[in-house]
Every structure is written in C-alpha cells, then in structure tokens.
C-alpha positions as CSV (number, residue, x, y, z in Angstrom):
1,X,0.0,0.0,0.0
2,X,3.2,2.3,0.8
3,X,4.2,1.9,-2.6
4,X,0.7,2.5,-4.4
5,X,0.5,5.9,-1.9
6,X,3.6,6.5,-3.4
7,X,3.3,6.4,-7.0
8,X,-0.1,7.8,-7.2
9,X,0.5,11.0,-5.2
10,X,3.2,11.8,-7.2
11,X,2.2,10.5,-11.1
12,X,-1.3,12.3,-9.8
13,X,0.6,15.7,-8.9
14,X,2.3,15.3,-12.1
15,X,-0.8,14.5,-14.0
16,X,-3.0,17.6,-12.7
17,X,0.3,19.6,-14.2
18,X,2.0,20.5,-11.0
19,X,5.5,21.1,-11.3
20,X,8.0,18.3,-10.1
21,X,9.3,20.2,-7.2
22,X,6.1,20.5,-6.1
23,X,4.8,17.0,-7.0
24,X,7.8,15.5,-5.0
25,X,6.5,18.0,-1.7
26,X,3.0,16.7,-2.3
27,X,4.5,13.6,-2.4
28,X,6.2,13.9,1.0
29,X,3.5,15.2,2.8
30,X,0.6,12.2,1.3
31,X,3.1,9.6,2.8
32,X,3.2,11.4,5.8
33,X,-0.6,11.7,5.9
34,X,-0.6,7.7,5.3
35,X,2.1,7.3,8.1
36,X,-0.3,9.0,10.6
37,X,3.2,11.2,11.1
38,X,2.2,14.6,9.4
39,X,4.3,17.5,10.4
40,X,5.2,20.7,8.9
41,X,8.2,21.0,10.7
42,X,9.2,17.7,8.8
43,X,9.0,19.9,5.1
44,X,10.2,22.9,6.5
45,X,13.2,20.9,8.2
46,X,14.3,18.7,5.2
47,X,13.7,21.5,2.6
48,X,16.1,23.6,4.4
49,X,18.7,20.8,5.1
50,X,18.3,19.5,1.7
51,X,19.4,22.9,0.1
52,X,22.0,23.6,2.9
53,X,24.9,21.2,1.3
54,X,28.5,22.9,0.6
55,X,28.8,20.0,-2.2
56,X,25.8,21.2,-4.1
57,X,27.7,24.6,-4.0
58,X,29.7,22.7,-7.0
59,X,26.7,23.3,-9.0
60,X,26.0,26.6,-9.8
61,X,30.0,26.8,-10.7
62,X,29.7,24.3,-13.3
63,X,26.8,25.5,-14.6
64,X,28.5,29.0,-15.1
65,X,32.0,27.6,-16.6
66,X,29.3,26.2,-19.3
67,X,28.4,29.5,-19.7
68,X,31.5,31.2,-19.8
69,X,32.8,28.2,-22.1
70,X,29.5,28.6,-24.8
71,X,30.3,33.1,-24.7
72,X,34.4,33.2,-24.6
73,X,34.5,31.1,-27.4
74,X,35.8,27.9,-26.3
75,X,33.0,25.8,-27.6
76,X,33.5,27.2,-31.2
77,X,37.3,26.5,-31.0
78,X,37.1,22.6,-29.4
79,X,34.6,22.4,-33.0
80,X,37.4,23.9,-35.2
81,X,40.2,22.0,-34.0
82,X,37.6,18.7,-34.5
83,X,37.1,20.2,-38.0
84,X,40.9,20.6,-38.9
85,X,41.5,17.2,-37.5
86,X,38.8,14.9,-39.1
87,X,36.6,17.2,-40.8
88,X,37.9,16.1,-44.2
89,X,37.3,12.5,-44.0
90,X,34.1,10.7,-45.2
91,X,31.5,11.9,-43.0
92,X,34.1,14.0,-41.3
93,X,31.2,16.6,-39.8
94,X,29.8,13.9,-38.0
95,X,33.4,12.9,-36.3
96,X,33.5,16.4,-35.5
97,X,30.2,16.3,-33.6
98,X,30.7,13.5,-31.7
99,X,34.8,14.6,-30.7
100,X,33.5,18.3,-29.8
101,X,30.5,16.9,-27.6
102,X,33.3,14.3,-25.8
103,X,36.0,17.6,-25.4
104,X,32.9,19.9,-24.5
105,X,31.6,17.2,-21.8
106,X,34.3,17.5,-19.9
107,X,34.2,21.4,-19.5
108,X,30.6,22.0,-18.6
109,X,29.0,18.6,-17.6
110,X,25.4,20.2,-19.1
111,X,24.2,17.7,-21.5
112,X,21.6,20.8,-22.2
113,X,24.3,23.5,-22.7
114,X,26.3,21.4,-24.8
115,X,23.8,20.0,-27.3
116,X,22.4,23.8,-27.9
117,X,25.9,24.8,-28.6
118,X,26.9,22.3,-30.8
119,X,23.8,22.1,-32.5
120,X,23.9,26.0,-33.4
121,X,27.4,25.3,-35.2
122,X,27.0,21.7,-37.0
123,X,23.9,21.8,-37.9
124,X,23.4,24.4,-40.5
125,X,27.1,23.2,-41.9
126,X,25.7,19.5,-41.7
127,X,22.3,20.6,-43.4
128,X,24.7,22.5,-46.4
129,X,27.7,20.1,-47.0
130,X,24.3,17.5,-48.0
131,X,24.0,15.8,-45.0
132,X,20.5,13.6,-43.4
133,X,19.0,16.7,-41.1
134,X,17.1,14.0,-39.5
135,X,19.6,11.6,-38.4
136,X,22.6,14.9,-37.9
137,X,20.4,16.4,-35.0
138,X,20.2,12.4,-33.8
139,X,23.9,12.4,-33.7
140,X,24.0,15.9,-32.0
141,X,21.6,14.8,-29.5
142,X,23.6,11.3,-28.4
143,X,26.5,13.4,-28.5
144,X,25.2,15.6,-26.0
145,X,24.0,13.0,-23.4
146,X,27.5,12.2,-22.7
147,X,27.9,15.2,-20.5
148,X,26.4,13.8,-17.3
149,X,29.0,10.7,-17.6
150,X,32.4,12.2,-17.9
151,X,33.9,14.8,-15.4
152,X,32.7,17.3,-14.2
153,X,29.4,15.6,-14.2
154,X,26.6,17.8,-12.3
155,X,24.1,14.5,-12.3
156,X,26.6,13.0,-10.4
157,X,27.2,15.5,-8.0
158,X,23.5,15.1,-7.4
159,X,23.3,11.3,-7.2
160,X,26.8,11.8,-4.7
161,X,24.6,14.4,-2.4
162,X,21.3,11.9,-2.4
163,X,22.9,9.0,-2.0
164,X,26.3,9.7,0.3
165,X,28.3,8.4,-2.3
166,X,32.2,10.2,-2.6
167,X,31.6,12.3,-5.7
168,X,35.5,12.3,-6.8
169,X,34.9,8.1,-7.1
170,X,32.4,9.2,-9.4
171,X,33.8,11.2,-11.0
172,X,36.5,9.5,-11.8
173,X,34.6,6.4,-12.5
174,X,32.9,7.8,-15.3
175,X,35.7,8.3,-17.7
176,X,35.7,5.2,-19.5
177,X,32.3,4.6,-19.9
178,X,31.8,8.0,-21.5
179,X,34.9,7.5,-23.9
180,X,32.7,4.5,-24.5
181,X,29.6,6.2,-25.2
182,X,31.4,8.3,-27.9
183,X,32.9,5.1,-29.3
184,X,29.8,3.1,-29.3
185,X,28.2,6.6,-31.8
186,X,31.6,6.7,-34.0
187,X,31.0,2.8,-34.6
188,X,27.3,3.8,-35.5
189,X,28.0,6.7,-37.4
190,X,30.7,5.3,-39.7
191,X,28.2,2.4,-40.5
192,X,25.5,5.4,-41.6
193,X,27.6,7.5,-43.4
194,X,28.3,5.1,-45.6
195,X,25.0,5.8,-47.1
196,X,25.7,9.8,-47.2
197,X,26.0,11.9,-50.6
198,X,27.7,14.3,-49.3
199,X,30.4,16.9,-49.7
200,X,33.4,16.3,-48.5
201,X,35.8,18.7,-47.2
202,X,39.4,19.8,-48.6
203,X,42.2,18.6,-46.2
204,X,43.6,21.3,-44.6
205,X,47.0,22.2,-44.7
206,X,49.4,21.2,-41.5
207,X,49.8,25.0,-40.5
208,X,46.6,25.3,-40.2
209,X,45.8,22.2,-38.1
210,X,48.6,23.1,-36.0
211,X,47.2,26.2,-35.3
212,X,43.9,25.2,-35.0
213,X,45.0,22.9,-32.6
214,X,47.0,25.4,-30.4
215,X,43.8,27.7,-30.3
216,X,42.3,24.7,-29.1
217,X,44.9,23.7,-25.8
218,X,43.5,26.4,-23.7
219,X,40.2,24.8,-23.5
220,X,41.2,21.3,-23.2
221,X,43.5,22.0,-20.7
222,X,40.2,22.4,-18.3
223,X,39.4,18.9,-18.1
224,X,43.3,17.8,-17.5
225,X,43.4,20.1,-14.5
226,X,40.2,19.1,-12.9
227,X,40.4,15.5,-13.3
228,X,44.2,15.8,-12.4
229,X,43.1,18.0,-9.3
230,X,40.8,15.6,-8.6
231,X,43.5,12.5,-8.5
232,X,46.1,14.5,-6.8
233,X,43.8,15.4,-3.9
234,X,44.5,19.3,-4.7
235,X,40.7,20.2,-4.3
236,X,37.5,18.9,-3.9
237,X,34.8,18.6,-6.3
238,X,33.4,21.7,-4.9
239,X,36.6,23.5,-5.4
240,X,36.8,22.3,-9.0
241,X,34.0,24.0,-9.7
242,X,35.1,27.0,-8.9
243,X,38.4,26.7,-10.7
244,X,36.7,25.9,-13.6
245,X,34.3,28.7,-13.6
246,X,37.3,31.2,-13.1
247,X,39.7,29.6,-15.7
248,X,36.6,29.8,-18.5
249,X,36.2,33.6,-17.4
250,X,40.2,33.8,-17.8
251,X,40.5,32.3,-20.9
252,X,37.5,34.1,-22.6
253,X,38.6,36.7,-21.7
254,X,42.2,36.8,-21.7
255,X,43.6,34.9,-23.9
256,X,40.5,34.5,-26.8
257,X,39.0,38.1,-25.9
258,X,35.5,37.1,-26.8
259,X,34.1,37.7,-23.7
260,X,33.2,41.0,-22.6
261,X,32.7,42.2,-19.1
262,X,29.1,43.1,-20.1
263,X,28.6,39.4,-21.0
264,X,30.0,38.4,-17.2
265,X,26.4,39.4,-15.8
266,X,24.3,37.5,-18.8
267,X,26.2,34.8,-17.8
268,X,26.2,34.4,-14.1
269,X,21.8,35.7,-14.7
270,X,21.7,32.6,-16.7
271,X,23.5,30.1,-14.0
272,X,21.6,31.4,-11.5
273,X,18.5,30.7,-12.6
274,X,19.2,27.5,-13.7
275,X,20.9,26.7,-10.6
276,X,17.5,27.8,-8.5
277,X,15.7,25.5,-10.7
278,X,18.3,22.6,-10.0
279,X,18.5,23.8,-5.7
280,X,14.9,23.5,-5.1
281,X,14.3,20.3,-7.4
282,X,17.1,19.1,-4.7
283,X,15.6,20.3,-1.7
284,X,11.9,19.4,-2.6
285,X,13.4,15.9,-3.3
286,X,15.0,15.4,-0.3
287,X,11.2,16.0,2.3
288,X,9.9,12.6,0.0
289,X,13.9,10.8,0.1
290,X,12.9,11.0,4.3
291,X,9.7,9.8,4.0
292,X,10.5,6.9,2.0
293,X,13.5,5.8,4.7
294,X,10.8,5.9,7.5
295,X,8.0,4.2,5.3
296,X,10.6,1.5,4.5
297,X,9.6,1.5,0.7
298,X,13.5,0.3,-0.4
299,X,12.7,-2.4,1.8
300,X,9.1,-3.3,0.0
301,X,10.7,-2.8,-3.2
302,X,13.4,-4.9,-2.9
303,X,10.5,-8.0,-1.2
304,X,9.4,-7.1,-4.8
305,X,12.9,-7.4,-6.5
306,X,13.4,-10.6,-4.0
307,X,13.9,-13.4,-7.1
308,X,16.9,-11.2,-8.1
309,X,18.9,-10.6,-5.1
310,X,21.1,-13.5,-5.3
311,X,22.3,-12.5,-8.8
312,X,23.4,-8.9,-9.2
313,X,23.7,-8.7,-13.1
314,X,20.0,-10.3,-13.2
315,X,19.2,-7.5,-10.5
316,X,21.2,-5.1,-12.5
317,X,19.1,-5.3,-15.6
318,X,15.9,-5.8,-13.9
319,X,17.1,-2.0,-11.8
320,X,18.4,-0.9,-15.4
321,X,15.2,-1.7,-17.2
322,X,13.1,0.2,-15.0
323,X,15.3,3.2,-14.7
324,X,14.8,3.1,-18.5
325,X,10.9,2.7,-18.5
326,X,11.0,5.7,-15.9
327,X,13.4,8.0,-18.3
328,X,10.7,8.2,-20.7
329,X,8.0,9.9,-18.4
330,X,11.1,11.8,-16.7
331,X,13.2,14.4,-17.2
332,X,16.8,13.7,-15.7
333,X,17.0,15.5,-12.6
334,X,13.5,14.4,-11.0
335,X,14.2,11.1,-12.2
336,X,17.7,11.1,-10.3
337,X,16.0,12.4,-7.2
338,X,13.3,10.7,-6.8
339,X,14.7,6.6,-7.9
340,X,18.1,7.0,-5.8
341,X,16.6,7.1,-2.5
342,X,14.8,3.9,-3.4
343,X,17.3,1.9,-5.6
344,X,20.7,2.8,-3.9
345,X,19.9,0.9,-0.5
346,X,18.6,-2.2,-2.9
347,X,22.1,-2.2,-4.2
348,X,23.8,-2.1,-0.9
349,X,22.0,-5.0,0.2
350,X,22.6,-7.0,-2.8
351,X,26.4,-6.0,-2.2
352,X,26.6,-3.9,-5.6
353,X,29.5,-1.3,-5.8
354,X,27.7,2.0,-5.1
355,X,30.0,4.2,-7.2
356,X,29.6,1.3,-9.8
357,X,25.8,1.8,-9.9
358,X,25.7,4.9,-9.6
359,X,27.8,5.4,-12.6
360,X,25.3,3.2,-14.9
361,X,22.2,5.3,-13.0
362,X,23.3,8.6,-14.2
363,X,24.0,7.0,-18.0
364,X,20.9,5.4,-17.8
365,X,19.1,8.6,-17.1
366,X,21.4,10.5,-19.2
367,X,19.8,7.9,-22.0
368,X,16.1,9.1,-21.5
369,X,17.5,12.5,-22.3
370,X,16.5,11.7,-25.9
371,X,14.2,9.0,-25.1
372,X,10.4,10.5,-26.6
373,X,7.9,11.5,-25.6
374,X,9.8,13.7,-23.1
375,X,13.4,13.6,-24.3
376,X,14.7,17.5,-23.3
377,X,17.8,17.3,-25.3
378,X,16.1,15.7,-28.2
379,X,13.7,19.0,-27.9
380,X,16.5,21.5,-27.7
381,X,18.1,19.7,-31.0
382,X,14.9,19.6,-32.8
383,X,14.3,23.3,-31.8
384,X,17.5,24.5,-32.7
385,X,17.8,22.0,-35.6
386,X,14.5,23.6,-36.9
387,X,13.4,19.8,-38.0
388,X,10.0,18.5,-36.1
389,X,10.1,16.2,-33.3
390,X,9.0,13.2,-35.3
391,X,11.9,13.6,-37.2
392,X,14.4,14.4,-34.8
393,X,13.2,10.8,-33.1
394,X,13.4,9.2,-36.7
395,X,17.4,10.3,-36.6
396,X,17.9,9.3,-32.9
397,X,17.3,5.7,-32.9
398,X,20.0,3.7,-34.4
399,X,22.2,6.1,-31.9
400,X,20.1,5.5,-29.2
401,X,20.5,1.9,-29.4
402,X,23.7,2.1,-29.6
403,X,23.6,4.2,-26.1
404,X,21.8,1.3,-24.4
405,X,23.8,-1.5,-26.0
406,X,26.9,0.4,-23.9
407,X,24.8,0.3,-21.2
408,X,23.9,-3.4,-21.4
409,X,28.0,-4.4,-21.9
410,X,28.8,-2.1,-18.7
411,X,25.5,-4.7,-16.9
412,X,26.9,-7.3,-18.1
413,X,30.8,-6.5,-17.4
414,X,31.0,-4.5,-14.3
415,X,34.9,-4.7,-14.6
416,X,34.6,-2.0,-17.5
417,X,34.0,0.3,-15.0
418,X,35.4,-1.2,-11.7
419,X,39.1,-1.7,-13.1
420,X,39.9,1.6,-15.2
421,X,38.3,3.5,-12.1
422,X,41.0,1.9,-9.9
423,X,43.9,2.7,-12.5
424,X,42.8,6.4,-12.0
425,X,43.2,6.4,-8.7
C-alpha cells in the first residue's frame, strides 16, 4: 500500500500539471498523511537541510563555466580543432560532432548547454555540405547526453549528495564509460555515413591544423586540470567548480577576448537561474527521500525485487530496465532524485559497488535524455535543428541503441568500469 501511496500521489501531482518540485512536496506530505506522522516542521526541516549542502555549491560553478565556455569562445574553437582534424574524411562533420560533444563534456557537464551549442554550429554546416537533417540532429543529441558521464558531471554531484556516495569516485569512475559512449556513436555513425551523398571537405594544410590545434589547448586544458586535481587530492569537487568557472572567465577573456565584461552578468543571470531550478528540485526531493526511509519503501521494493537478489547482473538489468521505462516519463533531474533514495539501498543489500551503480544510474538517465515523448535534449536539438520532433526521433534511434547496448556491456561486465576507475586512482 506504501508503494501505491507512493506512486499515485506523485504520477497524480504530475498529471493535474503541477511542477516536479512540487509533486515530490506533495508527495512527501501524502506519505506522511498515510504514516499518521504529518508535520510541517518535517517539510520545513528537510527543505532547508536538503538545500543547505557545501557540495551542491559545485553546482552553480559548473553551470557558469558552461556559460563562460559557450560566450568566450571555447566551444567554437574545441569544434574547429575537431574540424581541422577529421573534418575532411568521409563523414568527417559527424566525427566532428561527436569529438567536440566528448572535449565539450568534460568542460561544462550540461548535457543541455552542450547540445544547444553544438547544434547552433553543425547543424546548418551538416544541413549544407548534404547531410541527413534528421539523423545529424540524432547524432547531436547522443553526442550531448554524454555530459552527465564524464567529469565534471553535475548528475553525479547530485546522485553523490542523495545517496552519500564520494563524488570524486564518481567522477573518476565515469571516464571510461563516456569515452565509451562516444565510441559506441563513431561505430554507428561510420556504418551510416556510408550511405551519405555528401560533400566532402578539402584537407587542410598542416599550418593550419597546428594552429587550430593550439587555439584549441586552452580549452582542453580544463578537463586535464580538474580530473588531475581531482587525483592528486588538490581540491575537492566543490573547489573544482570553482576553478573551472574562473579559468573559463580567464581564458574568454584573456587569452581569446570574446568575452566582454558586459557578458560576465548575462552569464552568471543565466547560471543562477538555472541553478535555482536545480536547488529547489534538490531540496523538494529530499522531504519525500525522508519519508521513504521511514516508510521503509526500499525495503518493499526490494520484497518485490526478492527473485533477483542472489544474482546482481539479473538484479542489474531488472534495476536498469526500469530506470529506462521511468526516463521516458522523466526528465533527468527528477528522475535522479526521486529513484536514488529507493534503488541505492537495494544495491547495498545486494552488495553492488555504489559508485559502480551509480555510474550506470546517471547514464541510464542520461539515456532518457532523448528518449520520446519527453526527451529534453532531443527538444533542444529539434528546436535548434529547426526539424520536427517526429523527425528528430526518426534520426535518434540507431544512436540511441547504440547508447543502451553500452549500457547493457557495462551490466553485463562490471569490470569495464570497476578496473579503469581503480587505475585512475
């Protein structure tokens, strides 16, 4: 009965078109009601201490590197150094895509921010030099889910707050599955393009890929100083953020001069409200991640999940499949907050790797990024793309399933992630 409290307080918040933050309060307070336990000291409380979290602090930094990443110009530069690279080759704007969104995930960790950035650039080149509009904004979109996997990841600064897991392990853990990801879409995307007629590009001369490549250093230098930080124990994940923010503000405006200090405030407008989106998601989340300790609904779940418990990779899937099912109703965040509380402690029983779940979790949700009917990114590509939703879905599949065939290799071979994560550190 927990359970069916549960879900239909919050699918029936959802339904009557109440936003999530709200439907996850409502939420809260119907188990509460059930419990015979209601309180408003209980919301007030766990609002408050949800919020008040000096690791979600890492957030909002991110968040504002991306934008000072996306204004200074780094974003266009990681895309011209791709171009100079492979942009010649058969199907060379497509490499490009999917190398810029790898690069560009590990600056900004905003699979939102990236995709609308490198969709503004490829796609109108991709739509010119002949290419499939349909299946170039799938690519884009795929390309862009990687962002929550690799470093700096904010979904798994998130998943770390909800579920007391160490963030840097997950951070670091992610690497190799998100190479991975961009692997499993150049497999798929060198099997498409041979079906392209399209223009290919002159090779460039060496000067000018050596110098597209030095403009380039200055922005992949970010992700070899946080991850290094990270290794070396310099700073926390916190402090990364920070460091990031101010070395995209240096470098934009510094050394590429295309930020301007009337930019600064756009930028930091922009980061905030996103950021007060993401804060009160977090702190609405954690009044129902309470209740469902004290109701014991892990507990009931995992009665439910019972045939599996003696086989983590069965229990894996069966966990995996569900999270899947739930990405299509779900946009990431909510989805994040609201199936850790409940999942993570079913993997701790089973004896399953925490940081090793929560790794697949935030690819899995990641996944339902572009998964219809609700699919953000897929709606930012199509918008940006200007191509219809139907369409943009028509391009996203054979990348998609590429997406969850990583996913099922990772189930099926934990050591993929297990093993390079303990090289790292």
């Amino acid at each position: 009965m927990t359970i069916a409290v549960f879900l239909g307080s919050l699918l029936g918040a959802m339904a009557l078109g109440m936003p999530i933050a709200f439907a996850l309060l409502v939420c809260g307070v119907a188990l509460m009601a059930y419990l015979g336990q209601f309180d408003a000291q209980i919301v007030a409380q766990n609002t408050i201490n949800g919020a008040d979290n000096f690791v979600l602090m890492a957030v909002p930094f991110f968040l504002l590197a991306g934008e000072f990443m996306n204004a200074g110009g780094l974003s266009r530069r990681i895309v011209d150094m791709a171009m100079a690279v492979v942009g010649h080759v058969r199907g060379g704007l497509g490499y490009v895509a999917i190398f810029a969104a790898i690069v560009m995930a590990s600056l900004s960790g905003s699979a939102v921010a990236d995709t609308a950035a490198l969709a503004a650039l490829l796609v109108p080149m991709m739509r010119e030099a002949g290419y499939n509009a349909n299946r170039s904004c799938g690519l884009i979109a795929s390309g862009g889910i990687i962002a929550p996997v690799i470093p700096p990841s904010i979904g798994f600064i998130i998943f770390g707050v909800a579920g007391s897991v160490s963030i840097t392990k997950l951070f670091i853990s992610g690497i190799f599955p998100g190479i991975l990801m961009g692997l499993a879409l150049v497999l798929t995307w060198w099997w498409l393009a041979r079906s392209e007629n399209v223009k290919t590009r002159p090779r460039p001369p060496v000067r000018e890929v050596l110098r597209a490549v030095a403009a380039g250093l200055w922005a992949l230098m970010l992700p070899v100083i946080i991850v290094g930080g990270l290794k070396a124990g310099v700073f926390t994940p916190t402090e990364a953020a920070v460091v990031a923010a101010f070395y995209a503000m240096f470098v934009g405006l510094v050394v590429y001069r295309e930020l301007k200090p009337a930019d600064i405030y756009r930028c930091l407008l922009s980061a905030a409200k996103t950021t007060a989106v993401v804060m009160f998601l977090v702190a609405a989340a954690m009044v129902s991640a309470y209740l469902i300790t004290v109701a014991d609904l892990p507990g009931q779940i995992a009665g439910l999940l019972a045939p599996f418990m003696d086989s983590p990779t069965l229990l894996m899937l069966a966990m995996m499949a569900l999270v899947v099912a739930v990405g299509t109703a779900l946009d990431f965040v909510p989805a994040v907050l609201i199936l850790t509380p409940v999942l993570l402690p079913i993997c701790r029983q089973a004896g399953i790797d925490p940081v090793y779940f929560g790794v697949l979790f935030i690819m899995n949700n990641a996944i339902g990024m572009v998964t219809p009917p609700v699919g953000v990114v897929l709606n930012v590509v199509s918008g940006i793309g200007k191509v219809s939703l139907d369409d943009a879905m028509k391009g996203v599949w054979p990348f998609l399933l590429a997406q969850l065939a990583v996913l099922l290799l990772l189930v099926l071979f934990p050591s993929l992630v297990t093993v390079p994560a303990r090289w790292f550190f």
